[in-house]
C-alpha positions as CSV (number, residue, x, y, z in Angstrom):
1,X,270.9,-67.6,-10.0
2,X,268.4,-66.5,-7.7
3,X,271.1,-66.2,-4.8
4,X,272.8,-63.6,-7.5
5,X,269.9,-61.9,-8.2
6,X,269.2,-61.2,-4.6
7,X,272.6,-60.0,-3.9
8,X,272.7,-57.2,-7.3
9,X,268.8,-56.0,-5.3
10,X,270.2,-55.9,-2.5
11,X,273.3,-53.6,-3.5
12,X,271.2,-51.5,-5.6
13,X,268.6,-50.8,-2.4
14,X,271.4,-50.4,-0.4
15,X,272.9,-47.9,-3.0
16,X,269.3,-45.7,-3.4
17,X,268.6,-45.9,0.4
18,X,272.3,-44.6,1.2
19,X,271.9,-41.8,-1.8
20,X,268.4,-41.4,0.0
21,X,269.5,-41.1,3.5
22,X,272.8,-38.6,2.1
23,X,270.1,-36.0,0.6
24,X,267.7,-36.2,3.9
25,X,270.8,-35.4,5.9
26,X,272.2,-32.7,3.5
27,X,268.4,-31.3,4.1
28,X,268.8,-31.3,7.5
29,X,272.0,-29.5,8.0
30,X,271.0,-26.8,5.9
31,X,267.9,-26.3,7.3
32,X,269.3,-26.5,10.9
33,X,272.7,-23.9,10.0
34,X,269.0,-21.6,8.6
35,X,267.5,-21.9,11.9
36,X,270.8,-21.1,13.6
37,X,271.5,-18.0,11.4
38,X,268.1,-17.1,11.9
39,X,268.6,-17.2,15.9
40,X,271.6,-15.1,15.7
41,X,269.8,-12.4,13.5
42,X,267.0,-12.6,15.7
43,X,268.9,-11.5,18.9
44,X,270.1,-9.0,17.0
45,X,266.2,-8.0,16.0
46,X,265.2,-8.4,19.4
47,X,267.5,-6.3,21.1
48,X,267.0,-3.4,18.9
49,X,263.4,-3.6,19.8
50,X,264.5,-3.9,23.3
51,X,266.1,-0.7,23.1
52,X,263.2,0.7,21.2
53,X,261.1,-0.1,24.1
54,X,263.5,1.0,27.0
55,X,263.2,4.8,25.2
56,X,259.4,4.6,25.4
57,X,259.8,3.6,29.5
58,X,261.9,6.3,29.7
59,X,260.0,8.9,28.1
60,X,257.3,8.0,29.5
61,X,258.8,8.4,33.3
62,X,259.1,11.9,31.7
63,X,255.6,12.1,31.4
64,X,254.5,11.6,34.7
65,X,257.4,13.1,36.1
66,X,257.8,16.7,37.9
67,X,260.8,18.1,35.7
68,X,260.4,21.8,34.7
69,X,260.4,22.8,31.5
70,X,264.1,23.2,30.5
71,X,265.2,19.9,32.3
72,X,262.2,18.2,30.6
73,X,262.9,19.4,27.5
74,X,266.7,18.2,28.1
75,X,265.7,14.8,29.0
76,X,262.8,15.1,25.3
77,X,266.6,16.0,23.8
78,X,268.6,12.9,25.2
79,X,265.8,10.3,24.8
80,X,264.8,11.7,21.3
81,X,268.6,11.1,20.3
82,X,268.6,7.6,21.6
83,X,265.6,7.1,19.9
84,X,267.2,7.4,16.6
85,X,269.9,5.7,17.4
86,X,267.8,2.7,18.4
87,X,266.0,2.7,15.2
88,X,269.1,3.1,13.0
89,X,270.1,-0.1,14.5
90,X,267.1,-1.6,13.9
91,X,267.1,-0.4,10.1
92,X,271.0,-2.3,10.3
93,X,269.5,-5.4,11.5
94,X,266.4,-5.5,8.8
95,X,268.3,-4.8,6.0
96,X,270.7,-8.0,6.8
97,X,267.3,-10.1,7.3
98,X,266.0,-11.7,3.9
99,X,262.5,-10.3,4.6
100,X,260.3,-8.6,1.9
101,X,260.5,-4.7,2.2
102,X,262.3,-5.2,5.4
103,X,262.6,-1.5,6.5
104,X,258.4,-1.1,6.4
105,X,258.7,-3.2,9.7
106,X,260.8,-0.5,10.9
107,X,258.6,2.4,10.4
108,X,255.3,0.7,11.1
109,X,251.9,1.4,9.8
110,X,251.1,3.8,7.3
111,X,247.9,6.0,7.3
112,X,247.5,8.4,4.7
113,X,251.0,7.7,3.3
114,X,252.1,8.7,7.2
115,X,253.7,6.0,9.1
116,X,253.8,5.3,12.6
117,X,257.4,6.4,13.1
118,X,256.6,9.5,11.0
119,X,253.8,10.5,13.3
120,X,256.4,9.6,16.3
121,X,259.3,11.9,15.0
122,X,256.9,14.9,14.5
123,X,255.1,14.3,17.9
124,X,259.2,14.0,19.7
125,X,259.5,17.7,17.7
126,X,256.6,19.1,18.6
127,X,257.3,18.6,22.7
128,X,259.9,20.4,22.3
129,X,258.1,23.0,20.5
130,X,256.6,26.2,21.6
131,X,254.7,24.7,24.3
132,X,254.6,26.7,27.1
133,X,254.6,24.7,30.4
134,X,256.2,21.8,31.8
135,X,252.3,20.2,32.0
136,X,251.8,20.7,28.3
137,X,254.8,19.2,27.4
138,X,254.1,16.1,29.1
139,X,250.9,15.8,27.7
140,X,251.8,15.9,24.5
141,X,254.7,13.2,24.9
142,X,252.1,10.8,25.7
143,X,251.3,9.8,22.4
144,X,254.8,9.0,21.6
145,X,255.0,5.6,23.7
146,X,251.8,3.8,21.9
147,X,253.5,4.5,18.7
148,X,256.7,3.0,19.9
149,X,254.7,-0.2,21.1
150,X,252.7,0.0,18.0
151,X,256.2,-0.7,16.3
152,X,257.7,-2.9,18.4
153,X,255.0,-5.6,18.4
154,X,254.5,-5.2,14.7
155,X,258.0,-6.7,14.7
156,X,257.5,-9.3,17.7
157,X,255.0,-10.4,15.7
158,X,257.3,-10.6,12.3
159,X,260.2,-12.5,14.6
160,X,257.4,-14.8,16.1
161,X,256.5,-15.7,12.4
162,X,259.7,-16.4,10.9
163,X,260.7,-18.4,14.2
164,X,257.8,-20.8,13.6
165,X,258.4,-20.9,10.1
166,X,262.6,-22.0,10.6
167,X,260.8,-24.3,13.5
168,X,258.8,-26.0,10.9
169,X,261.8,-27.2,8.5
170,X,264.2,-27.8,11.6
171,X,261.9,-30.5,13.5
């Protein structure tokens, strides 16, 4: 009898601890095909900010640069145009993210209902303005690469927290 008895325990252990070990698996794959998704939508992320940051280098070269005015204003033109195009690219990537109000990343900070990327767009018009001289225009294009950093590490600093947050449930 107690031969029997040992034998049904032992089936039934072996029976939770297999149901047991089936579920912590299950958990694992799904949280390691998470992490993975994560990564790929993270390259994505990072290369738009990549290009984000490559337009501020650029314009500012055009800052301390000794264009004149019309060819200065051309290059404002081009690098303006990328500009956008960078950030629609980063608005494509956030909105396939699973973030909370993904775009606000995007546009960065608001003060006074103005966001960072508001205060950039007017700043990019405004150098190509009605200011006079090459000089003027370059001063006034250096306020446009703080904003694009101010941006971009808002979102490092998103990627960085979602990373350690897939890290945590993958380990």
């Amino acid at each position: 009898m107690l031969s029997v008895t040992s034998i049904l325990i032992t089936i039934f252990w072996n029976l939770h601890n297999r149901g047991y070990t089936n579920r912590v698996a299950r958990e694992i794959r799904r949280d390691s095909v998470a992490f993975d998704e994560w990564k790929t939508q993270r390259t994505e992320l990072l290369r738009c900010v990549r290009l984000l940051e490559a337009c501020s280098g650029r314009l500012t070269v055009l800052t301390i640069g000794a264009h004149e005015t019309d060819p200065l204003i051309e290059g404002i033109n081009n690098e303006g145009r990328a500009l956008v195009e960078a950030h629609s690219s980063l608005l494509a990537e956030l909105d396939r993210t699973d973030w909370q109000n993904p775009s606000n990343f995007a546009y960065g900070p608001s003060v006074l209902g103005e966001t960072t990327w508001d205060r950039l767009i007017t700043l990019l018009a405004e150098a190509t303005g009605d200011f006079a001289q090459a000089p003027d225009i370059r001063n006034h294009l250096k306020g446009i690469p703080p904003l694009i950093s101010q941006i971009s590490q808002g979102l490092n600093e998103k990627i960085k927290q979602v990373t350690e947050w897939h890290k945590s449930f993958s380990q």
